[in-house]
N, C-alpha and C positions, 0 to 999 in steps of 0.2 A: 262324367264328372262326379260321379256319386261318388267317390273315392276320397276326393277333396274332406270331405266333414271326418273321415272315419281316418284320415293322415293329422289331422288334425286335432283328434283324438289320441291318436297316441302318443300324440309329443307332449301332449299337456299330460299327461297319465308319469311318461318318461320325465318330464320335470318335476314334478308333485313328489315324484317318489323318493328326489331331495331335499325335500322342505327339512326332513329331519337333520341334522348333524351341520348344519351350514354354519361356515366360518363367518363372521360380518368384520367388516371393513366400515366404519364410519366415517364418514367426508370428516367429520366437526372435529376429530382426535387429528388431524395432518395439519394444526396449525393454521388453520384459516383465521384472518384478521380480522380487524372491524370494519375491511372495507367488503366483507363476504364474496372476496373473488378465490372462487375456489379452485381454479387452473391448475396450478403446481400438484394442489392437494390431489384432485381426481386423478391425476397422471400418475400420481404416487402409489396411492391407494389400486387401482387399476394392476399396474405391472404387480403389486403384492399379488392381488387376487386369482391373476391367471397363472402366477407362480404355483399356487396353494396346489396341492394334491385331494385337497377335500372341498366339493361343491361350495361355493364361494358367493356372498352379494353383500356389493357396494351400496350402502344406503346416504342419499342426501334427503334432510329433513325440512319440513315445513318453513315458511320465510323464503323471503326473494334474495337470491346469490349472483352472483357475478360470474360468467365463465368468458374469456377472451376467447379461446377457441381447446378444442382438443381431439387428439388423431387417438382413437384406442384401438392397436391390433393384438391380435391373437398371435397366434393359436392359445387355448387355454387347456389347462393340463382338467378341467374338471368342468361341469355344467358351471353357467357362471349370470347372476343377474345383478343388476342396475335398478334399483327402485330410486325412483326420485317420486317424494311428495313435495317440493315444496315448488317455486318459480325458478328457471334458471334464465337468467338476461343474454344476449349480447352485446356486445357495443353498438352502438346504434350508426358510429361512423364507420363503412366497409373498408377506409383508407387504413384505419388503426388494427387492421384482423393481422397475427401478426404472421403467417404463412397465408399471402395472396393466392398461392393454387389451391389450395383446402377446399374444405366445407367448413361449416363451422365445428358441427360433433363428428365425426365419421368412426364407425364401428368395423372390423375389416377383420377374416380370416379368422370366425370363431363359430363352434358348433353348441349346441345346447344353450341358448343366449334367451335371456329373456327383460326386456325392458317393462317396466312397472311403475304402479304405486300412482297413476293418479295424477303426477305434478304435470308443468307447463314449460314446455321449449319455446320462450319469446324471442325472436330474431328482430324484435327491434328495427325494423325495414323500413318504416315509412320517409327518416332522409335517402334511403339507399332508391327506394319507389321513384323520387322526385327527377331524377337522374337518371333513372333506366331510358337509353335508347338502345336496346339491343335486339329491337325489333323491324330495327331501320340502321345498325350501323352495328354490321360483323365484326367490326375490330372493339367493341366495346369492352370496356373493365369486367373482369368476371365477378361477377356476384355468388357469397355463398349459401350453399344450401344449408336449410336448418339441422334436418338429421340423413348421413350419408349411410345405406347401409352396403355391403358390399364383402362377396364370400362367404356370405352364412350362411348354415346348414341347422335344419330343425328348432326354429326359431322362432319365438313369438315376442311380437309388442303390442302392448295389451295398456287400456286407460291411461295411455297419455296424449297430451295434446299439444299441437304444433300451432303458433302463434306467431303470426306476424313475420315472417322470414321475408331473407330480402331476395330469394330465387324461390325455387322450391321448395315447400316444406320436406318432402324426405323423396329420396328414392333407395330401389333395392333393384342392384344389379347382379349378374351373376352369379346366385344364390337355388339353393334348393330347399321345400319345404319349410316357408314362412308365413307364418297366419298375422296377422293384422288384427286385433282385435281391440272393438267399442275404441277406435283409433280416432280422435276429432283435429279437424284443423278451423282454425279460426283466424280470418283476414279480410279487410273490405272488395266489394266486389272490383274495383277499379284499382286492385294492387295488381301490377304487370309481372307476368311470367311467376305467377306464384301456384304452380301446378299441386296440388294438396298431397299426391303421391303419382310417383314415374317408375315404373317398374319395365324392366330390359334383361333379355337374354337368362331368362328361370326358367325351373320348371316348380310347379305345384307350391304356388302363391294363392292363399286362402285374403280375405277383406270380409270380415264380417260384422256390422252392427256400427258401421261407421256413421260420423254427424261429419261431413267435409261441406264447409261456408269459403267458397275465394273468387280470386279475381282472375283465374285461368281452368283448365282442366280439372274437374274431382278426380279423377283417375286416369291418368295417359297410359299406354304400354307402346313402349319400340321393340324393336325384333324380336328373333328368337325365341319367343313366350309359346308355354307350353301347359295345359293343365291350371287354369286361371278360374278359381270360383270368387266371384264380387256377389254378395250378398248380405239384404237388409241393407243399405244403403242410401239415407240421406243427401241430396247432393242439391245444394244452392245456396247462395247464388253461388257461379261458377259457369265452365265451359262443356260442364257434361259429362260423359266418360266417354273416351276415345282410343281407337286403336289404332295407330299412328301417331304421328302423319311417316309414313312407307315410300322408300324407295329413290331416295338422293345418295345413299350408300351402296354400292355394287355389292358387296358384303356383304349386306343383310341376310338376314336367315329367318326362314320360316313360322309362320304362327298357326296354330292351332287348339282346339279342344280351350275355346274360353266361354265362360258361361257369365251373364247376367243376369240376374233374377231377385226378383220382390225389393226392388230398388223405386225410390222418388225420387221427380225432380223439379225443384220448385223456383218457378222463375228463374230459368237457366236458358244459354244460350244456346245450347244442345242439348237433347237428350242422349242418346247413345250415336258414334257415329265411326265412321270408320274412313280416313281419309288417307289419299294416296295421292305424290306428284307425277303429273305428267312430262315426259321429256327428260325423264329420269331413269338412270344404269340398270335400277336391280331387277330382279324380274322371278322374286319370293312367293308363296304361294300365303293367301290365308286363307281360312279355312275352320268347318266343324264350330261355329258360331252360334251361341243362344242368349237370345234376349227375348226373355220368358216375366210375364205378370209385374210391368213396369206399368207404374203412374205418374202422369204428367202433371201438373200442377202450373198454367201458362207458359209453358216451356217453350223457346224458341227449337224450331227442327225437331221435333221428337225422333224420328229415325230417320236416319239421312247415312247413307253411302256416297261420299266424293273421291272420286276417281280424276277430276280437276283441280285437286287442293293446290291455290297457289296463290299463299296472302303475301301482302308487302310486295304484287310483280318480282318474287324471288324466282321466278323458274319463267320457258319457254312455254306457249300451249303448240308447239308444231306437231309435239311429236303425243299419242295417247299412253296413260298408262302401259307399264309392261309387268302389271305386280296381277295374278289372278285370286279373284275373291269368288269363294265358292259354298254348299254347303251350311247356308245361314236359314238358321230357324227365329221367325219373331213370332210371338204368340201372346197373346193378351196385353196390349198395350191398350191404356186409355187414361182418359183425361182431359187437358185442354190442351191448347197450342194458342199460344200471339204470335205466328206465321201462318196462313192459309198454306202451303206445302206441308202437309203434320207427318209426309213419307216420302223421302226422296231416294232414288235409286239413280244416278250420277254414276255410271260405271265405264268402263274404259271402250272405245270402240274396239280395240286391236282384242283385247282379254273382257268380253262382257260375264258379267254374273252371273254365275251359274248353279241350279240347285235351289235358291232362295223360295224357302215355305213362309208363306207368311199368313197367318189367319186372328180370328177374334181381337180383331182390330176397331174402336171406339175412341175415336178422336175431335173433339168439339175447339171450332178456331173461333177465339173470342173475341177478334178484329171487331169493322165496320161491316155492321148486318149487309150494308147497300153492295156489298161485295159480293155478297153469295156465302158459302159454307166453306167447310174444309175441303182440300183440295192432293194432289198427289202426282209426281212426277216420276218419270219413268224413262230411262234412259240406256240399252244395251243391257237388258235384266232378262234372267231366262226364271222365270218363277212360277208358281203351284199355289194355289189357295188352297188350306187344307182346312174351312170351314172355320164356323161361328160367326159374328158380327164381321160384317166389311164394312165401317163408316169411318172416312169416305170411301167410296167403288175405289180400288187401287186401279192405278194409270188409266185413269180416266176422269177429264177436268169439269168439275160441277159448275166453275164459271168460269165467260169467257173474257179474255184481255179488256181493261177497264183504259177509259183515257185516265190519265196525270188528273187529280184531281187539281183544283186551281191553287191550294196552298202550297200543293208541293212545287208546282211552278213559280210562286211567289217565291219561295223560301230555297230554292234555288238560284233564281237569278241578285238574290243579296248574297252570294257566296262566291267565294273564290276558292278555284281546287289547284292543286299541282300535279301533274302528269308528267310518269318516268317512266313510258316507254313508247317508242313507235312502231307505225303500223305504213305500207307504203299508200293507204289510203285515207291518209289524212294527215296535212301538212301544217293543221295545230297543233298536231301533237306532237312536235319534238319534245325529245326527255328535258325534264327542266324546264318546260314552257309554263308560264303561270298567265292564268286568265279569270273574266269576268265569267260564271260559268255559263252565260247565256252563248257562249262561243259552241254550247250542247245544243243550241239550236232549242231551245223547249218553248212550247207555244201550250195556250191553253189547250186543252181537247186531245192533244194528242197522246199515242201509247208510245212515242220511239223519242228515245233521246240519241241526237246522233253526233256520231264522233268516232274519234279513227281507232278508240280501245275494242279487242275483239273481247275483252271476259270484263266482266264484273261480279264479286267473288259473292260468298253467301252472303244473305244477311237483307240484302236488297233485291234477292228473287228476279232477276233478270231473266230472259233467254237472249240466246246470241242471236243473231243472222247478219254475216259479211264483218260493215262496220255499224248494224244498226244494234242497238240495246233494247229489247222489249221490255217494258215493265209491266208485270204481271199480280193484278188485284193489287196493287200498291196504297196502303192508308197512310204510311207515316213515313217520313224518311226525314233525315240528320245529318251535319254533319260527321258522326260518328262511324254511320252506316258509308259513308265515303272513304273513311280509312282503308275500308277494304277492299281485297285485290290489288288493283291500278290506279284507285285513286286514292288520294289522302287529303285532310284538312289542311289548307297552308297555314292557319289560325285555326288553334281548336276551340271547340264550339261544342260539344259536347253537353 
């Protein structure tokens, strides 16, 4: 991956060496009104630019502007940048976008691109938030993404910031050699599906010196990712960075050579993790993985491998992973953790882990002292310590299964859950059955909540056996933590 920093280098080298002779295009000369919706204008401005034969950049200035939506393609006859310093809006109703399959900005089929200057991509999301159920209902309304990138070659975006979007703030698909640079998203943590960047099907995607604050993923990647360096990297709140979730598509293709390093995560629900569905076509390889000199900062999961990813009851658990993860280096991780598992290894029985070095590991779990310490699960992993701190001893449990403490039973049976799926051992649980949750059977003292669900997903650190649920050093639990997997809040509570 050393390559990353010095490709990286010469595209900044290769852009610089147009600063001189640049044609400008200014948003303010295209007629913009006094309502500062500058749509028509940029489109205008735009097709001039990629016309030009001489290196070319579109400037929008300081002050907050108006854009309804806009599709800018290429190809461009010359290197071509985009500086915006000032706020660009969207509408904040997603009904009024006036091309529903969009994104909001999408950038497509241009080489030498550079986006700039500083300003602010607000996507205006928070009516669009209120409304998201597309986490429980497939056919829902598409929401668009703030910034679309897609077909670019030797490309960087550099100091700007993505705000409030009502999907994801940006992603880059099918692209080569694009750096990300001091790239910031800004959104509350309980904004839904608002992944900060989603990056698919590249090769040699650089992310360096990023600040990503959201309410899903700081960094997801789908298939085909190749040559992936994420570094310096702030990330929280958010879901972590992730690769996946792998393998609902027969198609997919293969990941390798990604690196992570000298990244934080601060009160996050993941640190780094890597998940895959069970009962799923493809059967992809990943692979040639580093997560290197990452600090935790209360981080839910610091390192977790799931080879069971299956929230929302989207998927079967009959059948194991068919995706192999192999070839993964973790090395200096430390920090805290608010889960007792600070290292999960959840891997496929049919395809178990293979290769996985893991060393100089310092993980402090900030729970309930009366639980014991950090802790570490291990599951179909073929792995090597290659020395320095092992705290905790990997897959090997410092404490052993605690009963339900008595609040969680209290605070359980004032709840009502819904359950949508069955199992042939247990006949409360038809899909759609809604009940008192004491139908869990939960009694003071005990470690098993019992009921006819065979999984309950992360978050709530279960193990399985049959149809019993173990719960494992458990201090706190919520309605929240019910959302996931197989159960859900019938009333959120949150």
């Amino acid at each position: 991956m050393e390559q990353q920093p010095l490709v990286f280098l010469a595209i900044v080298l290769a852009l610089s060496s147009y600063a001189h002779g640049l044609k400008i295009f200014d948003i303010s000369s295209y007629g913009v009104g006094a309502d500062k919706d500058i749509t028509a204008a940029l489109d205008k401005a735009w097709k001039e630019a990629i016309a030009s034969p001489e290196p070319a950049k579109i400037t929008i200035g300081p002050g907050e502007w108006i854009l309804k939506q806009a599709h800018l393609e290429g190809p461009s006859k010359s290197p071509l940048e985009l500086e915006v310093k000032g706020t660009i809006k969207a509408l904040s109703d997603p009904t009024q976008l006036p091309n529903k399959e969009w994104e909001w900005v999408t950038v497509n089929y241009v080489n030498y691109f550079t986006l700039s200057g500083g300003g602010v991509f607000d996507g205006m999301g928070e009516q669009a938030w209120k409304t998201n159920d597309c986490h429980v209902n497939t056919k829902c309304a598409k929401l668009p993404i703030n910034l679309s990138f897609n077909f670019i070659n030797n490309s960087i975006i550099q100091d700007i910031t993505t705000k409030d979007s009502k999907n994801f703030h940006s992603n880059c698909i099918s692209s080569n050699n694009v750096t990300f640079l001091r790239y910031k998203v800004s959104a509350p943590h309980d904004s839904p599906n608002t992944d900060g960047l989603h990056i698919a099907r590249n090769i040699g995607i650089t992310i360096l010196d990023a600040v990503i604050q959201t309410g899903d993923d700081c960094i997801s990647m789908g298939d085909q990712m190749t040559d992936v360096m994420i570094k310096n990297v702030k990330c929280g709140p958010g879901h972590g960075i992730s690769i996946g979730s792998m393998g609902k598509n027969i198609e997919e293709k293969d990941v390798s050579r990604i690196t992570i390093q000298n990244c934080t995560f601060d009160n996050t629900a993941n640190g780094v993790r890597i998940k895959t569905w069970p009962s799923a076509p493809a059967t992809l390889t990943i692979s040639d993985l580093n997560f290197l000199d990452l600090t935790m900062i209360n981080a839910s999961n610091p390192v977790i491998i799931d080879q069971q990813y299956c929230p929302w009851n989207l998927c079967s658990l009959d059948k194991p992973s068919s995706i192999q993860i192999s070839k993964v280096k973790i090395h200096n991780v430390k920090g805290t953790s608010s889960t007792q598992d600070v290292v999960i290894f959840s891997c496929s029985t049919s395809k178990p882990c293979q290769d996985v070095q893991i060393g100089d590991i310092d993980l402090k779990f900030t729970g309930d002292p009366a639980l014991g310490g950090a802790t570490t699960k291990c599951q179909n992993v073929k792995y090597t310590f290659t020395g320095g701190a092992q705290n905790p001893p990997l897959c090997q449990r410092s404490s052993a299964p605690k009963p339900l403490p008595m609040q969680i039973v209290e605070h359980l049976q004032r709840k009502t859950i819904h359950t949508s799926r069955t199992t042939p051992t247990s006949p409360n649980a038809r899909a759609g059955r809604r009940g008192r949750v004491d139908h869990l059977r939960v009694r003071a003292g005990e470690t098993t909540l019992r009921f006819g669900e065979r999984h309950l997903h992360e978050g709530v650190r279960a193990v399985v056996g049959g149809d019993v649920l173990t719960f494992v050093e458990t201090t706190t639990f919520n309605c929240a933590d019910l959302r996931i997997g197989f159960f859900s809040c019938d009333h959120g509570d949150e």
